[in-house]
C-alpha positions as CSV (number, residue, x, y, z in Angstrom):
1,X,-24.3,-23.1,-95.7
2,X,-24.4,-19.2,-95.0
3,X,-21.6,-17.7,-92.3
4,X,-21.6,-13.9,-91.7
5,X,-19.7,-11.4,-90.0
6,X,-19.4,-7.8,-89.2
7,X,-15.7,-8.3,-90.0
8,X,-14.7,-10.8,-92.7
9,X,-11.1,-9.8,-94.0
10,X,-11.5,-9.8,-97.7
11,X,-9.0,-7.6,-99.8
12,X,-6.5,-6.6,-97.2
13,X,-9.6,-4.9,-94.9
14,X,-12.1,-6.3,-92.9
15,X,-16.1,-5.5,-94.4
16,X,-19.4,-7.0,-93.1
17,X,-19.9,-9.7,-95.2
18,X,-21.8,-12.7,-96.0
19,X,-20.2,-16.1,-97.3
20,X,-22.0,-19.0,-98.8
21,X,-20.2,-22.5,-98.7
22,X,-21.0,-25.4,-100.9
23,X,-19.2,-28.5,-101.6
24,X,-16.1,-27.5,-99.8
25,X,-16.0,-23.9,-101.5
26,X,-16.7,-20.4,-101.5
27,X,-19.9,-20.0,-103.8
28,X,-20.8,-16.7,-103.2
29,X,-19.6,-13.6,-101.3
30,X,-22.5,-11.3,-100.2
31,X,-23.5,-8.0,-98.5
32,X,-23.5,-8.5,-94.7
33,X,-27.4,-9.5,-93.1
34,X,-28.5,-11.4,-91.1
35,X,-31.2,-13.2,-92.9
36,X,-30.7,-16.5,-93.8
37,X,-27.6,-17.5,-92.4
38,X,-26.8,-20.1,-91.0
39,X,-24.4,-18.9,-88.3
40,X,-23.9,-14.9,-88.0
41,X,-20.6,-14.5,-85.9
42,X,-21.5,-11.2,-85.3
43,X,-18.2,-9.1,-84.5
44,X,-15.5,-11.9,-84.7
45,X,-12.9,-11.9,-87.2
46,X,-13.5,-13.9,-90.2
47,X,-10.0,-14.6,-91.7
48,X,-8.5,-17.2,-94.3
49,X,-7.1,-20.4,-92.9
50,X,-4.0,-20.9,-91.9
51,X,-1.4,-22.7,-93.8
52,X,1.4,-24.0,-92.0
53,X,4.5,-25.4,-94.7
54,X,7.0,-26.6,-91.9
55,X,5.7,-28.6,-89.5
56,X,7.2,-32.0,-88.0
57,X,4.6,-33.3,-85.9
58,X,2.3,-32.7,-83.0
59,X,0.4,-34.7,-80.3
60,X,3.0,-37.0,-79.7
61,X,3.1,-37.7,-83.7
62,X,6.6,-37.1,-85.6
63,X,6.7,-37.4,-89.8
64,X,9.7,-39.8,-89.0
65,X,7.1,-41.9,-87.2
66,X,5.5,-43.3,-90.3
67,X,2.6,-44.0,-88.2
68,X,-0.9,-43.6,-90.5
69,X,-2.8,-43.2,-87.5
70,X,-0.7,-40.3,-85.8
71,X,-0.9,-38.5,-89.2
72,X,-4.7,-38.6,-89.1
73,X,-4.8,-37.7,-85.6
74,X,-2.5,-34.7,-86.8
75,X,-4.8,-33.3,-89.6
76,X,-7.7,-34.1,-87.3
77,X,-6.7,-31.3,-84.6
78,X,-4.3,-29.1,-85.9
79,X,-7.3,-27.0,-87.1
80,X,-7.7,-26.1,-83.3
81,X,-5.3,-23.6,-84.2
82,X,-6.7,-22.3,-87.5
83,X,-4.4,-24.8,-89.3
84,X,-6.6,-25.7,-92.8
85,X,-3.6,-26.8,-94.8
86,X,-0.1,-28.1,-94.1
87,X,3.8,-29.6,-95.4
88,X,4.2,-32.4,-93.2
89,X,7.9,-32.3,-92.5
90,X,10.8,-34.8,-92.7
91,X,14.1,-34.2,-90.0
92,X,17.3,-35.8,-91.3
93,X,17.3,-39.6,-90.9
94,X,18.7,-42.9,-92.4
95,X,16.9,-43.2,-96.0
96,X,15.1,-46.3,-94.6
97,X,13.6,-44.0,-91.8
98,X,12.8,-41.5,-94.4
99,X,11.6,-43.6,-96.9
100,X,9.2,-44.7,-94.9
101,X,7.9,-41.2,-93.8
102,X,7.4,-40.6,-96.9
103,X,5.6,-43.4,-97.6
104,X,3.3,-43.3,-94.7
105,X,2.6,-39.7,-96.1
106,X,1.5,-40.4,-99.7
107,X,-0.6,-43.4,-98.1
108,X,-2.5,-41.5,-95.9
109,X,-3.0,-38.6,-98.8
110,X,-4.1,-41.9,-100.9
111,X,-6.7,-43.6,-98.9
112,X,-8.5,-41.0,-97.0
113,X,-8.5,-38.5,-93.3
114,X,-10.6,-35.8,-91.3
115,X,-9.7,-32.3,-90.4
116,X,-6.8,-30.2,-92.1
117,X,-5.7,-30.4,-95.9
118,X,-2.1,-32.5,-96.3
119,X,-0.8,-31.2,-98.9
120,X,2.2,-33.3,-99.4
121,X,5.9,-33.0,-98.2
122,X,8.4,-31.0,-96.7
123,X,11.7,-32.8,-96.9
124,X,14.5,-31.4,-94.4
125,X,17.2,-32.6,-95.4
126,X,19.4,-34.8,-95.8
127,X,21.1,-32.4,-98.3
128,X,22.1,-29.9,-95.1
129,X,25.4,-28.2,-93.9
130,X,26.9,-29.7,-91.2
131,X,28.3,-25.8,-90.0
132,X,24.2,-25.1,-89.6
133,X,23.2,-28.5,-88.8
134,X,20.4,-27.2,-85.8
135,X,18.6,-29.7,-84.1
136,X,19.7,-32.5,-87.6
137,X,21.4,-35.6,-86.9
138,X,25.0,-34.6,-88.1
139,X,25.8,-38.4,-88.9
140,X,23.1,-38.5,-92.0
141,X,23.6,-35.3,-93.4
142,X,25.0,-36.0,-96.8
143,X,25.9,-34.2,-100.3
144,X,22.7,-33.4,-102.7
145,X,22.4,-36.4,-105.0
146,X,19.4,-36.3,-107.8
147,X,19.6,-39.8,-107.5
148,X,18.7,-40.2,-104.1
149,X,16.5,-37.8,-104.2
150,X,14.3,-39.3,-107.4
151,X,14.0,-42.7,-105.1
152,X,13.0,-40.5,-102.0
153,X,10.1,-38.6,-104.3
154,X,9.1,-42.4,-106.0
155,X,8.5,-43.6,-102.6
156,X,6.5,-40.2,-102.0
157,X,4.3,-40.8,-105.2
158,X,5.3,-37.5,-106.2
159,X,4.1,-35.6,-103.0
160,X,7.2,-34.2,-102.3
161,X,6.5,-30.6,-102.8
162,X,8.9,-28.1,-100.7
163,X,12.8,-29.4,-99.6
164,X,15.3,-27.4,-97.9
165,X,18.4,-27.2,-99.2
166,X,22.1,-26.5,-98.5
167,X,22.2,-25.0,-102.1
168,X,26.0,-24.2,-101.9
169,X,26.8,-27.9,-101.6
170,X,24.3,-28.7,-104.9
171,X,27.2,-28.9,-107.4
172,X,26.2,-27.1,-110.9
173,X,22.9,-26.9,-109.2
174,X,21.7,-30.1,-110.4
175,X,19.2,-31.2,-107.9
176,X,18.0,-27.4,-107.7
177,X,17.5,-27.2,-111.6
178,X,15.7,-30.5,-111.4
179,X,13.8,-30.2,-108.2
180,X,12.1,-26.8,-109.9
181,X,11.9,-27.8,-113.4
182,X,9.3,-30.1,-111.5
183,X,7.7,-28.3,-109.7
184,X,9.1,-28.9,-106.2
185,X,10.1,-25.7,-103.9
186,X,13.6,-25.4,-103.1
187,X,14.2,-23.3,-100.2
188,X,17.8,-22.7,-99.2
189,X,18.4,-23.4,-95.8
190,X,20.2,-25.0,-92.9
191,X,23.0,-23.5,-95.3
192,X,26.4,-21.8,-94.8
193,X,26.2,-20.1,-98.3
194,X,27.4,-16.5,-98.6
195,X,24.8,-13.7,-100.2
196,X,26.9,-14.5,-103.6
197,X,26.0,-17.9,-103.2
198,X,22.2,-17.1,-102.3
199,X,21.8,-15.1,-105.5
200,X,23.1,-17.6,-107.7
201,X,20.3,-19.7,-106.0
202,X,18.0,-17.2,-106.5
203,X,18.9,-17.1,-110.4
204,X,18.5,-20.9,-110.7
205,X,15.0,-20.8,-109.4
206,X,15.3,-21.6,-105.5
207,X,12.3,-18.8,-104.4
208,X,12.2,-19.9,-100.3
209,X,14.6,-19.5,-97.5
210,X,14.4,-22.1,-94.3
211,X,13.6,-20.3,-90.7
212,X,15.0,-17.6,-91.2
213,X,17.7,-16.3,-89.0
214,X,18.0,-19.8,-87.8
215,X,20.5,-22.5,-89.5
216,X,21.8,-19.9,-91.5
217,X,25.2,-18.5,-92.1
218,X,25.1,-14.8,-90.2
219,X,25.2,-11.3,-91.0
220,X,28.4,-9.0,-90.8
221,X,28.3,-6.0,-93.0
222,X,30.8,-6.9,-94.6
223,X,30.3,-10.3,-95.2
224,X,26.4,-10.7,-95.5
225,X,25.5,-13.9,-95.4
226,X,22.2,-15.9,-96.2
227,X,20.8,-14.2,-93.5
228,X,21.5,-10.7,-95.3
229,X,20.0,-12.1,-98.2
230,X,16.7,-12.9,-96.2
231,X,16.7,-9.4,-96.0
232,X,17.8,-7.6,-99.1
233,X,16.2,-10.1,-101.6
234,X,12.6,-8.4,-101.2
235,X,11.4,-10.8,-104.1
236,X,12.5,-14.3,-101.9
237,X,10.0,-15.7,-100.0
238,X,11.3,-16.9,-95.9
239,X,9.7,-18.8,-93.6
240,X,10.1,-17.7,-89.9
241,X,9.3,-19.2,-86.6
242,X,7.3,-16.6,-84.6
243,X,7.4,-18.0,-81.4
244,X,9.0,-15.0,-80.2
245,X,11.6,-17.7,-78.8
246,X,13.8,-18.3,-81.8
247,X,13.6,-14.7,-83.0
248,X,13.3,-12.3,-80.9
249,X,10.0,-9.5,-81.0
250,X,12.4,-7.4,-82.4
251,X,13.9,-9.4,-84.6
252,X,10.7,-10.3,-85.9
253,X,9.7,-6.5,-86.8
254,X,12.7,-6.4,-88.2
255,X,12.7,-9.0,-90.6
256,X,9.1,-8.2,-91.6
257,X,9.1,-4.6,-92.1
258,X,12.1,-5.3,-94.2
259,X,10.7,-7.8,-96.7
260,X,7.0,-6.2,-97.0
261,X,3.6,-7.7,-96.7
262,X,3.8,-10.1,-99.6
263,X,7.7,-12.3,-98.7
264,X,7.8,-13.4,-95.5
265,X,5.9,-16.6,-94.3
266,X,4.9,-17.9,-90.8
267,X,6.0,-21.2,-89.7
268,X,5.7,-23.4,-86.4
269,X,8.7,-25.9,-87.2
270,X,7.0,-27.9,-84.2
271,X,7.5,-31.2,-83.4
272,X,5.4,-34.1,-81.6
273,X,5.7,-32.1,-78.7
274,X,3.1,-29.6,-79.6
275,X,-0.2,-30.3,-77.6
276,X,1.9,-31.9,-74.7
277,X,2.9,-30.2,-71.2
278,X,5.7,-28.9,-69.7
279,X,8.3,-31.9,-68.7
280,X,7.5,-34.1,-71.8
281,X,10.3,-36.0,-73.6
282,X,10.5,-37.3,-77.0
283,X,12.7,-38.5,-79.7
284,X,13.2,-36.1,-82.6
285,X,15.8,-37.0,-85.4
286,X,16.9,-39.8,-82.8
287,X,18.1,-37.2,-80.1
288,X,15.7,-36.5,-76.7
289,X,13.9,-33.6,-76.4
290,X,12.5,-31.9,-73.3
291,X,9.5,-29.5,-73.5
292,X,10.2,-26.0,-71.2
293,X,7.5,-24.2,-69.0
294,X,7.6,-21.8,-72.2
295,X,6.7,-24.3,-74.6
296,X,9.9,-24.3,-76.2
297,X,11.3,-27.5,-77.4
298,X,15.6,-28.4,-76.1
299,X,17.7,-31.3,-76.9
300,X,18.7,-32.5,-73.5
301,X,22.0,-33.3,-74.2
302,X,23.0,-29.8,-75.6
303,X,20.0,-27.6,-74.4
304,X,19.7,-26.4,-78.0
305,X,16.3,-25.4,-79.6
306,X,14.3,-28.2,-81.4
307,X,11.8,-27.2,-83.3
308,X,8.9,-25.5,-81.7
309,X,5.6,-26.4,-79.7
310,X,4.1,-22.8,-81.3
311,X,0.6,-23.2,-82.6
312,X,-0.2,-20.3,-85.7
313,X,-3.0,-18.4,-83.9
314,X,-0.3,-17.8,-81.4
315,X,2.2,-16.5,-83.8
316,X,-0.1,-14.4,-85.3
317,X,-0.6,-13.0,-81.6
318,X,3.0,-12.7,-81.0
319,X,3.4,-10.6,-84.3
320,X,0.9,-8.4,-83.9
321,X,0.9,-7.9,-80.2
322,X,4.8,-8.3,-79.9
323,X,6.8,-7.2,-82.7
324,X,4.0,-4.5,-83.7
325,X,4.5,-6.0,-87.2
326,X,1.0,-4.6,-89.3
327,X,-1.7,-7.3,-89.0
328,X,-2.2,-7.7,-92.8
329,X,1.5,-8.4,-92.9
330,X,0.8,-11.1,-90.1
331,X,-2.0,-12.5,-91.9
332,X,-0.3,-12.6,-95.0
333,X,2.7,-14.8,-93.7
334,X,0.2,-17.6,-92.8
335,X,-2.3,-17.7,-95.5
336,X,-2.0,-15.9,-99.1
337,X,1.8,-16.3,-98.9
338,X,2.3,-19.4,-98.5
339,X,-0.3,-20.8,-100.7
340,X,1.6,-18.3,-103.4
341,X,4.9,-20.1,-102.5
342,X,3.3,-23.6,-103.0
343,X,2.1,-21.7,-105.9
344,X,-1.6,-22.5,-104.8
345,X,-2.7,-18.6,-104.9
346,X,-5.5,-19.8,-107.3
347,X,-7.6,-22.5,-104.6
348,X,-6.0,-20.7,-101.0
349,X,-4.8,-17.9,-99.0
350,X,-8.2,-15.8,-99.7
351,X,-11.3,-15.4,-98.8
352,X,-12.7,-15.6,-102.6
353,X,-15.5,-16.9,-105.1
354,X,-13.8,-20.3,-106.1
355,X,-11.4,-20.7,-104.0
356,X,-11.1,-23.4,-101.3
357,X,-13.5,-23.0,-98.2
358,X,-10.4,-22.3,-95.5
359,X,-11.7,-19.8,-92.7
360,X,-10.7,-19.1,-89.1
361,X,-13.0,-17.6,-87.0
362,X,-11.1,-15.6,-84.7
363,X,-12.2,-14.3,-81.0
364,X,-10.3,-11.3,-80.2
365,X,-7.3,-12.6,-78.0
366,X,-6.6,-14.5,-81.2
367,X,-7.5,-18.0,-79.6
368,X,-9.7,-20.0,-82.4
369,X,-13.7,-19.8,-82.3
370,X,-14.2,-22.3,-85.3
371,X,-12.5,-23.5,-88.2
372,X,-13.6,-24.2,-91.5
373,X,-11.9,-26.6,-93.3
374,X,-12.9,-27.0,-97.4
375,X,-16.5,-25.9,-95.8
376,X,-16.5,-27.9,-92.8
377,X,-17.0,-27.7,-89.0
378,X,-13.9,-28.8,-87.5
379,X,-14.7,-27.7,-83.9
């Protein structure tokens, strides 16, 4: 198959271009015409898709669930928003709750679904603060234990690939040390550690910070906190929700103008609510949500943020349009870096000869034309 565009976005700039798909990757890359193609977009963006590393649900579907067929109904429509990849995510629970999350994950990965690319496991939590505990059930956050974590990652078949971390509770670093000796992100977060703390992290290989500005300890200047290493670590990637509701607009251009176009990621940290109207109630972590008339999630009880209902073509919106943060830096946080933090640079995050088959074709308000996902059609 042959797509074309006036305006693909290869090498941080958008070029008329040509790109031939075969068996769920990019072939070829070719001078824009419009002979022999099979669908010439004309003037719509042509961008890589999106890739989306904390995410706890949607359409009624949470990780905790352990439901197979929520999870396929998941990966099946998240590309409505550009979505070609994603971490399903974990909220803190009893270990048989998440045990069997992360079972239901590694069998679905196992035996087969449509749409999006599951790329394994984000686990948040249980190894948390209680200070920064957010929207986590405080009554099953407990110390970071290697063992429990090894039996958490056996019943995952190994698919546990990104964990947030309270590192300053993670005595000698032990479960960091392991966790990235093997390959599994540790991102420090829902954390009360003070920038000294952070850089030791840093220094022992955690490379990823949790929403940032959210579940963090704060900034003072003279006591900077993880959130003033979010910003003076330039080299440390951190994921933020750009819903415009958790951080502000200006919080946003902030944050990103600080860290560059190559650090910061984009991140919906939504929950089963996403997909549902205004007045729906869940459970999420065993506590009732409500969704607002802005699409912002609340624990009723408290009227606290819970996760998000954000979907990434949005966010990219929101940055651009919002925070006046550069598109390439925009694009960037949901697509190259990312797959650079999973460290999968070399199969996503580009529109490339080898790599993956992941486009978004964008109209110009940002809302999704079609999505491609490992070469195919998902709308």
């Amino acid at each position: 198959m042959r797509i074309a565009s006036k305006r693909v976005w290869i090498a941080d700039q958008f070029t008329p271009a040509v790109i031939e798909l075969e068996n769920g990757i990019i072939k070829n890359v070719l001078p824009y015409h419009q002979d022999k193609v099979d669908h010439d977009y004309g003037n719509l963006r042509i961008v890589p898709g999106f890739m989306d590393i904390h995410c706890h649900g949607a359409y009624g579907f949470d990780t905790n669930d352990a439901h197979q067929e929520g999870l396929r109904t998941w990966t099946r429509n998240i590309p409505q928003e550009g979505v070609t990849s994603f971490l399903a995510t974990t909220i803190t629970q009893s270990d048989d709750v998440l045990l069997k999350a992360v079972e239901n994950v590694a069998a679905v990965m196992e035996e087969g679904y449509e749409g999006a690319e599951l790329l394994g496991i984000h686990m948040e939590g249980p190894f948390l603060a209680q200070e920064f505990k957010g929207a986590q059930p405080e009554q099953y956050i407990v110390s970071p234990s290697l063992e429990k974590f090894k039996k958490f990652q056996d019943a995952a078949k190994g698919n546990i690939r990104y964990m947030t971390l309270a590192t300053e509770n993670d005595k000698n670093f032990e479960l960091t040390d392991y966790c990235v000796k093997n390959g599994v992100v540790i991102s420090v977060g829902h954390s009360a550690a003070t920038y000294e703390e952070t850089l030791m992290a840093w220094a022992h290989g955690a490379s990823c910070m949790t929403h940032v500005f959210n579940g963090m300890s704060r900034f003072h200047h003279r006591e900077n906190g993880l959130t003033g290493a979010a910003l003076r670590l330039r080299t440390m990637f951190g994921e933020v929700i750009c819903d415009g509701n958790h951080v502000t607009p200006a919080a946003l251009n902030a944050y990103f103008l600080s860290k560059g176009p190559d650090w910061p990621i984009m991140m919906s940290d939504s929950v089963m609510a996403k997909g549902t109207p205004a007045g729906s109630r869940f459970l999420f972590g065993g506590q009732e949500i409500e969704v607002y008339e802005d699409g912002s999630a609340h624990i009723i009880e408290t009227g606290g943020l819970a996760g998000s209902t954000l979907r990434i073509n949005e966010g990219l919106k929101i940055l651009v349009e919002d925070a006046l943060v550069p598109f390439n830096y925009a694009l960037n946080a949901c697509t190259i870096n990312p797959a650079r933090c999973l460290h999968l640079e070399h199969r996503k995050g580009s529109i490339q000869t080898g790599k993956d088959a992941d486009l978004v074709v964008l109209n110009d308000d940002y809302s999704v034309h079609q999505t491609y996902a490992k070469g195919r059609q998902c709308l």
